[in-house]
GUGUVEX-362495 format. One line per field, with one value per residue: residue number from 1; x, y, z negated of N, C-alpha, C in turn. Coordinates in steps of 0.001 Angstrom, whole numbers, plus 500000, padded with zeros to 6 digits. Each point is the difference from the previous one (the first is absolute). Layout:
# residues N
num = [NUM;...]
nxx = [X;...]
nyy = [Y;...]
nzz = [Z;...]
caxx = [X;...]
cayy = [Y;...]
cazz = [Z;...]
cxx = [X;...]
cyy = [Y;...]
czz = [Z;...]
//
This chain:
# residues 66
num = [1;2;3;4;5;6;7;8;9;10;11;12;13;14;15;16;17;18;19;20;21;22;23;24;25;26;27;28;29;30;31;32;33;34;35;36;37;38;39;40;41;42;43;44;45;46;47;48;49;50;51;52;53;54;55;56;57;58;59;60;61;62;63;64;65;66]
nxx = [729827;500667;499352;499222;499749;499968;499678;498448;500230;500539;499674;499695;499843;499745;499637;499207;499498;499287;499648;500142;499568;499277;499626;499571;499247;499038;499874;499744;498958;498470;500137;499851;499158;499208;499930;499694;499650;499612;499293;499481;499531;500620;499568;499507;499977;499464;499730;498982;500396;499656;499027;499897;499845;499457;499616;499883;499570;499258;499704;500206;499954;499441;499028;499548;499358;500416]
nyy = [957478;499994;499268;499884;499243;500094;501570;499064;499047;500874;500888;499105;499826;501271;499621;499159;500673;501372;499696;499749;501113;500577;499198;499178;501176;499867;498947;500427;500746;499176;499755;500884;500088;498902;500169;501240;499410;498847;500077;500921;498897;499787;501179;499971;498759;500369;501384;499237;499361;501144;500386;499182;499541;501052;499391;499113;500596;501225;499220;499505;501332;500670;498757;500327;501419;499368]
nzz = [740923;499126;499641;499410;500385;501273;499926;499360;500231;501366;499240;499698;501200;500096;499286;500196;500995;499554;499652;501309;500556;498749;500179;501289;500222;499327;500534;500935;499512;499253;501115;500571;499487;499890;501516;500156;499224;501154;501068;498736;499240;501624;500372;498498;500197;501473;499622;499371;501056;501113;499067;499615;501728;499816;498893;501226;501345;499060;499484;500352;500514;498862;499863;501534;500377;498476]
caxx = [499838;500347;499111;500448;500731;501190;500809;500822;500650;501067;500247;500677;501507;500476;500214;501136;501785;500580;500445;501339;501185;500738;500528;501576;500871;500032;501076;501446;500295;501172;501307;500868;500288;500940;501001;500704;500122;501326;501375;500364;500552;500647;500935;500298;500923;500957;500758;500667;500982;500739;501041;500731;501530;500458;500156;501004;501408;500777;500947;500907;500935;500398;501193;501391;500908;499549]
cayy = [500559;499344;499898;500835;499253;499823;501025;499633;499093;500451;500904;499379;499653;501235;500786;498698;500153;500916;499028;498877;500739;500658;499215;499981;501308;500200;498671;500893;501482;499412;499172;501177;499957;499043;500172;501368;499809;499256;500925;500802;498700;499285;501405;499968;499011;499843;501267;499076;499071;501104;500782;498886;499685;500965;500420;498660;500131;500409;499400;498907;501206;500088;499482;500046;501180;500299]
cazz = [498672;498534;499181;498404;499385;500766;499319;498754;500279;500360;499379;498995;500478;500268;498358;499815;500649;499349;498713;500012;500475;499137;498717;500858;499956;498305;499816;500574;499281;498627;500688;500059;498327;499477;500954;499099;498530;499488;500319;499285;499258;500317;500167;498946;499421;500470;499487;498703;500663;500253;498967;499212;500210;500266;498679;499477;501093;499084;499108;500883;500308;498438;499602;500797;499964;498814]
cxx = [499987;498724;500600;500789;501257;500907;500973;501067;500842;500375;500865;501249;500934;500496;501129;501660;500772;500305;500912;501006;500825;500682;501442;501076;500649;501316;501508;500785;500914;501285;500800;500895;501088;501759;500829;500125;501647;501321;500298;500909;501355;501066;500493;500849;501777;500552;500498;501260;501051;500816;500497;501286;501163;500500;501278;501101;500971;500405;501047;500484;500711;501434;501397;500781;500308;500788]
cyy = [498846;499650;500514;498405;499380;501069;499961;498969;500730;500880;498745;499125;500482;500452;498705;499870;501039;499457;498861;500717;501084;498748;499854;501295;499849;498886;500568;500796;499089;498820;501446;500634;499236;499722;500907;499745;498964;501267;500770;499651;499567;501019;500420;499296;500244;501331;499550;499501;500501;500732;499039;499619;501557;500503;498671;500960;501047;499483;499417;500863;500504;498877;498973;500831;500992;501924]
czz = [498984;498963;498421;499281;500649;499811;498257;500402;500475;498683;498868;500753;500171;498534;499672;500701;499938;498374;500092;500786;498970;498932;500656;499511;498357;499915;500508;499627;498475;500392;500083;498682;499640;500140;499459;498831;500015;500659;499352;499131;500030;500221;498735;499739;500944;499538;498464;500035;500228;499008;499263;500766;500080;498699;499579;500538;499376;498915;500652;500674;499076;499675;500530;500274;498856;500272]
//
């Protein structure tokens, strides 16, 4: 059996590593984020891209096959 102060002591290590185990989670979760954010980013630019060479490829259809 645990004395009352050996119980406190576990109870705060215990609080302490549930506190270093959500932060871990919390850190992941905003790395996850982040992650999706560039990829969103980067999918934009490339449909940006997209319609731009596609907007060249008709011209340059236009004005070869006038």
């Amino acid at each position: 059996m645990l004395h009352r102060r050996e119980e406190h002591g576990l109870l705060v290590v215990v609080g302490v590593l549930a506190h270093e185990a959500l932060a871990v989670v919390v850190y992941k979760e905003e790395r996850a984020v982040e992650s999706a954010e560039g990829l969103r980013m980067r999918a934009q630019e490339t449909v940006g891209r997209n319609y731009d060479l596609a907007r060249l490829h008709r011209e340059f259809v236009r004005s070869a096959y006038p």
